[in-house]
C-alpha positions as a printed Julia matrix, in Angstrom:
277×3 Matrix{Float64}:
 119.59  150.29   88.22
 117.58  147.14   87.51
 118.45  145.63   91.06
 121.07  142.95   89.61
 119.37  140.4    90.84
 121.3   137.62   89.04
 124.58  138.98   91.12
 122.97  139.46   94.36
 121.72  135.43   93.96
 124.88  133.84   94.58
 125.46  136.24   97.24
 121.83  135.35   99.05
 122.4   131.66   99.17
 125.79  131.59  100.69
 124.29  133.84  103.4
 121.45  131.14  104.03
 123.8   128.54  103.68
 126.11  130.06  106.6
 122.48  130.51  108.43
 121.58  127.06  108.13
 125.15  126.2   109.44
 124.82  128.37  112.39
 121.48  126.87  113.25
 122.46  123.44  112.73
 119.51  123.16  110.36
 119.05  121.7   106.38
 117.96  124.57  104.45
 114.3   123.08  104.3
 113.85  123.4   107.97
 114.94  126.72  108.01
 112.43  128.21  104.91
 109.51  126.74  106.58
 109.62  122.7   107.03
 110.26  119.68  104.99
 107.11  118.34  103.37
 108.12  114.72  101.96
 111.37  113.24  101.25
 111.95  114.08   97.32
 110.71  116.07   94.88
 108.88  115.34   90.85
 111.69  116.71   88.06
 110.59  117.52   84.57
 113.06  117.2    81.09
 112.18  119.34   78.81
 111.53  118.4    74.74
 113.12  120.73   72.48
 111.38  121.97   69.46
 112.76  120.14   66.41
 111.12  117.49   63.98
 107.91  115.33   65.78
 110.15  111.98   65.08
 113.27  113.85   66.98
 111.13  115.5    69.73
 109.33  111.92   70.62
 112.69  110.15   70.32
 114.18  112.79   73.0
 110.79  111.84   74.93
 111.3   108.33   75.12
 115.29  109.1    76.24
 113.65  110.78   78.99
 111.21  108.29   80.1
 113.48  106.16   79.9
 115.65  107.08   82.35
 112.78  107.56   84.71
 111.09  111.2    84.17
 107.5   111.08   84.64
 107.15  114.47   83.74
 107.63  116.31   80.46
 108.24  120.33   79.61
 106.95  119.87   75.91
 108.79  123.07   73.95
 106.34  125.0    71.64
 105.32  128.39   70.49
 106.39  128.24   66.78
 103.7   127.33   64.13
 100.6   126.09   66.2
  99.64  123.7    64.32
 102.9   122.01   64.11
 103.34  122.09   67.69
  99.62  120.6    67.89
 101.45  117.33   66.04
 104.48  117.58   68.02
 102.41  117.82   71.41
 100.11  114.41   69.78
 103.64  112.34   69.29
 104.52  112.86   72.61
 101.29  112.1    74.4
 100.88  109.32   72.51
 104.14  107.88   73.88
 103.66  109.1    77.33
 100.21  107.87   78.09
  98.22  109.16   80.98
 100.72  108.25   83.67
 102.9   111.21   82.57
 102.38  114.83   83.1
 102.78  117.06   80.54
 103.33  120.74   79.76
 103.49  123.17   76.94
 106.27  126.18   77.36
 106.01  128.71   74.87
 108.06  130.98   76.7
 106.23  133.74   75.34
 107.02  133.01   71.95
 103.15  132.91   70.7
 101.13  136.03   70.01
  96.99  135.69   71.51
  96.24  134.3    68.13
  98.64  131.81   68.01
  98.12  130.3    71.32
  94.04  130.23   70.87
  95.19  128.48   67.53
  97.1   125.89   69.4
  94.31  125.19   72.5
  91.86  124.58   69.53
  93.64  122.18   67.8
  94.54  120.22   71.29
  91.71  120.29   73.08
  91.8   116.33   73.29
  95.02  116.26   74.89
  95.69  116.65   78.69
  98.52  119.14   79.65
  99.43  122.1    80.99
  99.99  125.28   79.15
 103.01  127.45   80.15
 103.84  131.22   79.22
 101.93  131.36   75.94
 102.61  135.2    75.43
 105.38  137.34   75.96
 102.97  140.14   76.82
 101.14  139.78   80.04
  98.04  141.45   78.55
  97.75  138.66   75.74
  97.77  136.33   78.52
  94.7   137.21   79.9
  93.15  136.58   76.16
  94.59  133.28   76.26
  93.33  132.76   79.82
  89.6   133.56   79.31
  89.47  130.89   76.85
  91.79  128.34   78.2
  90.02  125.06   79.59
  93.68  123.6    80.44
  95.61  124.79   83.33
  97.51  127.26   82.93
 100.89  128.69   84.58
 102.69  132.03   84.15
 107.24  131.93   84.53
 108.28  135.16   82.6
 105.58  137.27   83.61
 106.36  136.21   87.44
 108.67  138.47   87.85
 108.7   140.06   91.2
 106.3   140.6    94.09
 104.32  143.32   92.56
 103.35  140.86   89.43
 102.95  137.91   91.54
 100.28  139.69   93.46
  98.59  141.1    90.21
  98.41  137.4    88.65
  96.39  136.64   91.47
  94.76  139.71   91.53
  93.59  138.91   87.66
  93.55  135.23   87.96
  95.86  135.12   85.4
  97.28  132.02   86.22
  96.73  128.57   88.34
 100.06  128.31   88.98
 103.72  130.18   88.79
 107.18  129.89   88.31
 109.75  131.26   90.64
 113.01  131.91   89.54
 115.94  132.5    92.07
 117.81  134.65   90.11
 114.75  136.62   89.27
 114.09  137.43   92.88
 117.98  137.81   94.35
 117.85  134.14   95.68
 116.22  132.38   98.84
 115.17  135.79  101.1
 112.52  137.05   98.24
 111.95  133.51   96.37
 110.59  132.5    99.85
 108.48  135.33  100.0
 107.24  134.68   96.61
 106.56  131.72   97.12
 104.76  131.74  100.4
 102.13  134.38   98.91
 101.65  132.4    96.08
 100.92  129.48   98.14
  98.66  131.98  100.7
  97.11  132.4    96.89
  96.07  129.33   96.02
  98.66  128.87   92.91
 100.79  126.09   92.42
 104.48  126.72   92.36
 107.49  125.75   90.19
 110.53  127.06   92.25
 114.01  126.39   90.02
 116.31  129.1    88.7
 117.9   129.83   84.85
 120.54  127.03   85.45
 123.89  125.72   87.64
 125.22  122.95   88.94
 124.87  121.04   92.6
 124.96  124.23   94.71
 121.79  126.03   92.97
 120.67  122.56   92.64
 120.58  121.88   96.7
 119.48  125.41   96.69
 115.94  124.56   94.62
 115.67  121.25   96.74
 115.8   122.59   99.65
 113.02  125.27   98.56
 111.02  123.09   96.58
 110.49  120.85  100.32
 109.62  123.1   102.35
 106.87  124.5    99.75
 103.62  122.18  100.96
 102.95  119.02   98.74
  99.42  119.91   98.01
 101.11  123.77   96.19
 104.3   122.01   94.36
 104.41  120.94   91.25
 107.75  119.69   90.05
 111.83  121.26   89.21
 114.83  120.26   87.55
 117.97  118.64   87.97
 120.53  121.61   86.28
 123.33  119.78   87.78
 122.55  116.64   85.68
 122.71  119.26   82.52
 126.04  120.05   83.45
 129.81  118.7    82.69
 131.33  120.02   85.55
 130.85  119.62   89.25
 130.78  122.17   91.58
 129.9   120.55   94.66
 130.03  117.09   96.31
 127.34  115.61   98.99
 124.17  116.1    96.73
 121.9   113.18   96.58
 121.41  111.08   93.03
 118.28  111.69   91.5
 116.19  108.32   91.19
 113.66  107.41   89.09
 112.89  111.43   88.58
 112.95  112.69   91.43
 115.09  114.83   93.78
 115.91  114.74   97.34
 117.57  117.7    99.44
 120.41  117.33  101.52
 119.61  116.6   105.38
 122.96  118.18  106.85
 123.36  121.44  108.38
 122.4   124.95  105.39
 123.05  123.36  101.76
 124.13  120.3   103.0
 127.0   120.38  100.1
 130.5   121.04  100.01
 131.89  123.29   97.39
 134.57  122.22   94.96
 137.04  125.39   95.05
 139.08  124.69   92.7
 136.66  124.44   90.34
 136.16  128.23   90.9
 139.49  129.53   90.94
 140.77  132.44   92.66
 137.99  134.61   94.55
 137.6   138.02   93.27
 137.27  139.49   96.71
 137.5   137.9   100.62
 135.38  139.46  103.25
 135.99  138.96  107.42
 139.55  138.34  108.97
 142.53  138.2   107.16
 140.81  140.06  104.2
 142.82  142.82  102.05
């Protein structure tokens, strides 16, 4: 009824992956080109106490993120002091950005730009509603990017329409995987936004999956991703480069450029082509 885009994903990537195969191509050469040799990653700050959310910053600088996904959208103000700690640590060299994820009515977010005006970031998603969005972005002086509300095609081309946004997030499983997150993402570069291309989570395969998408999107329109399969505890996939110093290359072998770990999958629910029952 609603598409099932979240089960056709999987599906979508294997195809592109057998594609890529066929070709003798990496993924990135396939969906357009490879623009540069890695990728910037964020790590997000969870909301929690100003002392816990700056020592989960430093962890995260630490180990070599220059870029920060700064968790907000409870009481403005708060998140005004939590948003201070962290800049404070990370200095100018680091990007940051505010994620709401829609949590924040109009009022709330014009609350929080008020009481950070002195602070360079990025604000994500304020509102849940796309309508209170456009409040927000009237009076916004800070960049500003729309995830939830980037649904499919038909929002993606009223964003611009609007200019709702500078920039979006595309979401694999939002879109059914590669074949409409490319086309997403090519009109929002045709646009003029900068794009975010990750997914809601996974391990090394939908990892090589954003890498590969994320270089062949043009330098000058990416802005950064994130490592899911450094979130996880299990592997599903070998061949997928380390991520140094915060960044993220893509495999340069044929589709994925990954092998997948089968047993860590167990028994298929259904086999299609020869030999199938």
């Amino acid at each position: 009824m609603f598409g099932q885009m979240d089960a056709k994903t999987p599906i979508d990537i294997a195809l592109w992956d057998l594609f890529g195969q066929a070709c003798g191509l990496p993924l990135a050469e396939c969906l357009g080109g490879r623009d540069g040799d890695d990728v910037a990653l964020y790590r997000s700050v969870s909301q929690d106490t100003p002392d816990v959310m700056l020592a989960t910053a430093k962890r995260h600088l630490d180990a070599g993120y220059r870029r920060l996904q700064v968790k907000v959208g409870e009481d403005p103000l708060l998140d005004a002091e939590r948003l201070e700690r962290v800049a404070s640590l990370a200095g100018p060299d680091v990007v940051l950005y505010c994620d709401a994820n829609g949590a924040w009515s109009s009022h709330d977010a014009l609350r929080f730009l008020d009481a950070t005006r002195s602070i360079d970031y990025v604000l994500e998603q304020p509102c849940a509603r796309y309508q209170e969005n456009l409040i927000v972005r009237r009076a916004c002086s800070k960049p500003m990017v729309l995830d939830e509300s980037c649904d499919s095609l038909d929002a993606l081309i009223r964003i611009r329409n609007d200019g709702a946004a500078d920039g979006v997030t595309i979401k694999m499983s939002r879109f059914g995987g590669i074949t409409r997150s490319r086309l997403a993402r090519d009109l929002a570069v045709d646009a003029g936004l900068k794009v975010t291309v990750e997914c809601i989570g996974g391990a090394q395969i939908i990892s090589a999956a954003i890498a590969h998408m994320c270089l062949s999107t043009p330098q000058v329109m990416r802005t950064h991703t994130v490592d899911f399969h450094n979130w996880m505890s299990v592997a599903n996939a070998e061949g997928f480069p380390e991520v140094v110093d915060g960044r993220m290359a893509a495999p340069r072998t044929p589709g994925l450029g990954v092998r997948a770990l089968q047993e860590t999958f167990g028994e298929p629910l259904f086999v299609i082509g020869e030999g199938a029952s």
